[in-house]
C-alpha positions as CSV (number, residue, x, y, z in Angstrom):
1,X,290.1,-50.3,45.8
2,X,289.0,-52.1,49.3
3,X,290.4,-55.0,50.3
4,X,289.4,-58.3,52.0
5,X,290.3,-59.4,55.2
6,X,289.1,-62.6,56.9
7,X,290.1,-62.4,60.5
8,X,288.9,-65.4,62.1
9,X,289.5,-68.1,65.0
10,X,290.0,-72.1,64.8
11,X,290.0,-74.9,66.6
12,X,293.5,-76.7,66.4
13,X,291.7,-79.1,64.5
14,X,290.1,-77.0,62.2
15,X,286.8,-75.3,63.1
16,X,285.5,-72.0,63.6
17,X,282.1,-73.2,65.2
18,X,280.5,-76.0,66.7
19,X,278.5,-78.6,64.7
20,X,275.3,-76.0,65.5
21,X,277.3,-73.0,65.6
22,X,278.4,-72.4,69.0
23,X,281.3,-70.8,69.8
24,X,280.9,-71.0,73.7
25,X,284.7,-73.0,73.7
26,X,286.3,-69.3,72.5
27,X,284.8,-68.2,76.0
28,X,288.1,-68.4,78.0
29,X,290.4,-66.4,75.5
30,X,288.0,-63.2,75.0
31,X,289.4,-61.5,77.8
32,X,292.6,-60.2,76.0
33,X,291.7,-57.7,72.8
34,X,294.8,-59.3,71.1
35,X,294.7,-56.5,68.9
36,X,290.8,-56.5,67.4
37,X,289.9,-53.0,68.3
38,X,293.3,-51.5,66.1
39,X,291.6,-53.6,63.5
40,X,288.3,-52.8,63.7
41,X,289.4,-49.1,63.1
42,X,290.9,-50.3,59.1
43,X,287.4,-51.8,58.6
44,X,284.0,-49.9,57.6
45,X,282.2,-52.8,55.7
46,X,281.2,-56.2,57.3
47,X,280.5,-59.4,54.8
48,X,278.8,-62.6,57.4
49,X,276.6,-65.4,56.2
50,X,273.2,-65.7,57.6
51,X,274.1,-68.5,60.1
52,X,277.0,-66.1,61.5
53,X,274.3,-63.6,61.5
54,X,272.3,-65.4,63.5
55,X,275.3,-66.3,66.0
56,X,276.1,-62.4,66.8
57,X,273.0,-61.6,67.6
58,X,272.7,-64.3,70.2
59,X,275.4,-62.4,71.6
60,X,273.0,-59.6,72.8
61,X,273.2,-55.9,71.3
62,X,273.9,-55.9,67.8
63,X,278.2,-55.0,67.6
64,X,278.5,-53.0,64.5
65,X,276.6,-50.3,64.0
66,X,279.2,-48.3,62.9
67,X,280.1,-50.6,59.9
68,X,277.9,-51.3,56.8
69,X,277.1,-54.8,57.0
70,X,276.3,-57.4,54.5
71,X,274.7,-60.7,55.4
72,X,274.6,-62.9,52.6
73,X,271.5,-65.5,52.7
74,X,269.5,-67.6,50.8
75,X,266.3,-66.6,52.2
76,X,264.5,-65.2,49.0
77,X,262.4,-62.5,50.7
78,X,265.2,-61.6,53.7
79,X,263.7,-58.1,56.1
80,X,266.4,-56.1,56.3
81,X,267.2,-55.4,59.6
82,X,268.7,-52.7,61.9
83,X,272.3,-51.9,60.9
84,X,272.0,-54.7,58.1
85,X,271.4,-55.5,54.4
86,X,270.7,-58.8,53.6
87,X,272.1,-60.1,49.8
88,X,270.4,-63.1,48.4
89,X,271.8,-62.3,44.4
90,X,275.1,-63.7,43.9
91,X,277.7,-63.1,46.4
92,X,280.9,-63.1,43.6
93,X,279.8,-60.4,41.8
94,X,278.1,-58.3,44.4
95,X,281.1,-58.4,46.2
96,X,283.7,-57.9,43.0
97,X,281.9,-54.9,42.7
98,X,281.9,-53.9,46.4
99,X,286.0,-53.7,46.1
100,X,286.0,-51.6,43.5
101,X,284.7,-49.1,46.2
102,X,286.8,-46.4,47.9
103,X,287.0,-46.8,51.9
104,X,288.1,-49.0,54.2
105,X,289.1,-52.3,54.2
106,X,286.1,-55.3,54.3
107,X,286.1,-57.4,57.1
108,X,285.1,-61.5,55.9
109,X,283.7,-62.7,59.4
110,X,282.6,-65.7,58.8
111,X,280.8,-68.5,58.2
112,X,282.4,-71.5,55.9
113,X,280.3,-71.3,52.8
114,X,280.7,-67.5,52.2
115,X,284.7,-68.0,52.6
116,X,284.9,-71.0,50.3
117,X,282.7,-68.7,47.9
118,X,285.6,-65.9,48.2
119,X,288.4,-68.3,47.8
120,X,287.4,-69.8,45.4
121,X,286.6,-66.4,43.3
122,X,290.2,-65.0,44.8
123,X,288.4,-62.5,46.6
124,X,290.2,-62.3,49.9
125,X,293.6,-60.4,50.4
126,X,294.1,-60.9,53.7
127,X,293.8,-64.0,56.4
128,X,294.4,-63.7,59.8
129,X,293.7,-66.6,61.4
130,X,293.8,-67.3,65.2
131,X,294.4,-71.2,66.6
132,X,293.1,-71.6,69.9
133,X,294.5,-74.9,71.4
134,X,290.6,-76.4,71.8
135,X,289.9,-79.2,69.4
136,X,286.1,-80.0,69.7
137,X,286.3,-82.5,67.4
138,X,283.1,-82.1,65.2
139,X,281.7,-78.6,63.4
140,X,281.9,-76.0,61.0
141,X,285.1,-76.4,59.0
142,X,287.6,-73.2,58.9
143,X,287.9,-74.0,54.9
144,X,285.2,-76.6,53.4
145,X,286.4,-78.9,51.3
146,X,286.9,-77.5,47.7
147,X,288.9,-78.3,44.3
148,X,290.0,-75.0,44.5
149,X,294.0,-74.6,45.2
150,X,294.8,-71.1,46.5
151,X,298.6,-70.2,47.5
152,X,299.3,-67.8,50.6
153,X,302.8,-66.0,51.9
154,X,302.9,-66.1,55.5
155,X,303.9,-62.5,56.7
156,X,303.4,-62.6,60.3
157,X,303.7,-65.1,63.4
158,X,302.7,-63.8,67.4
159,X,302.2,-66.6,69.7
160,X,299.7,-65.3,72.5
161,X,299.2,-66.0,75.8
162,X,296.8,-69.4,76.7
163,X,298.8,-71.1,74.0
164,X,297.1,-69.2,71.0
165,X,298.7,-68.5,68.1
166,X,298.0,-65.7,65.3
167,X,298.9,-66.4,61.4
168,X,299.0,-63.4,59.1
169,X,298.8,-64.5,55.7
170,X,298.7,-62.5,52.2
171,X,297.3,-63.4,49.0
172,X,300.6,-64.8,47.1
C-alpha cells in the first residue's frame, strides 16, 4: 500500500504561496538541497492541483518526468499533457484507490484545496513541513480553514541554516 507524503514550505505566518501564487520569496533558501533529492528517490507518483500545476511550469522544463503525475482540476475537458494526467472526477476516491497500489510512496505537492481535500478524507501519512522565517503577510494558506480536526505526532525536528526549520510529522 503507498503512502502520502505532503512535503511542503511555509511562510512563518502560514502560507505556501503568494496571494497569486508566487513563490519568488523561497528564492534565497533553494540553494541548499536540505535533503529533497534523498526524497525524491521514495517517491514515483506526484498528486498537484491545477494552480500548482501551473506554478511548476513557470519554472521552465517540466521537473518530473520520471514520476507519474496527477493534476487534479476542475476544468471539465482538461488536455492531458506531457508527463501528466489531469483528474477532474473526485479526488477522494481516485486517490483512495491510487494507495491501494504497490510502489513508491506519493508525493502531495501542493496547492491548499487538494490538501484540505486529503485531510479531511485522512489521506495523508506523512507531513513534512518547512518554515522559512519570511512572513508575506497575505496568500495561499498552508491548511484552509476547515471543521475538520486531525491529530499528528511530531517525529522529527532539524533546524537549517537561514533560520529554517523542518517538522516531520506522522499521522497519529
Amino acid at each position: 500500500m503507498k503512502t502520502i507524503h505532503l512535503l511542503i514550505a511555509s511562510s512563518l505566518d502560514g502560507y505556501i504561496a503568494g496571494s497569486n501564487g508566487e513563490v519568488d520569496w523561497l528564492t534565497p533558501f533553494e540553494s541548499v538541497d536540505y535533503g529533497y533529492n534523498a526524497f525524491i528517490d521514495t517517491i514515483d507518483t506526484i498528486l498537484m492541483g491545477n494552480n500548482t500545476y501551473k506554478e511548476v511550469l513557470s519554472f521552465g522544463e517540466f521537473p518530473y518526468k520520471s514520476k507519474i503525475n496527477y493534476v487534479f482540476t476542475r476544468n471539465a475537458e482538461p488536455q492531458d499533457a506531457p508527463y501528466v494526467q489531469f483528474i477532474t472526477g473526485n479526488a477522494t476516491e481516485f486517490i483512495k484507490a491510487l494507495k491501494q497500489q504497490n510502489g513508491l510512496a506519493i508525493w502531495l505537492v501542493g496547492g491548499g484545496r487538494l490538501i484540505t481535500t486529503l485531510l479531511q478524507a485522512e489521506l495523508i501519512d506523512k507531513i513534512t513541513l518547512f518554515i522559512i522565517p519570511v512572513t508575506i503577510g497575505r496568500g495561499i494558506p498552508l491548511f484552509p480553514p476547515s471543521d475538520h480536526l486531525s491529530s499528528w505526532t511530531l517525529f522529527d525536528v532539524k533546524a537549517l541554516d537561514k533560520g529554517m526549520v523542518q517538522l516531520d510529522y506522522i499521522k497519529k
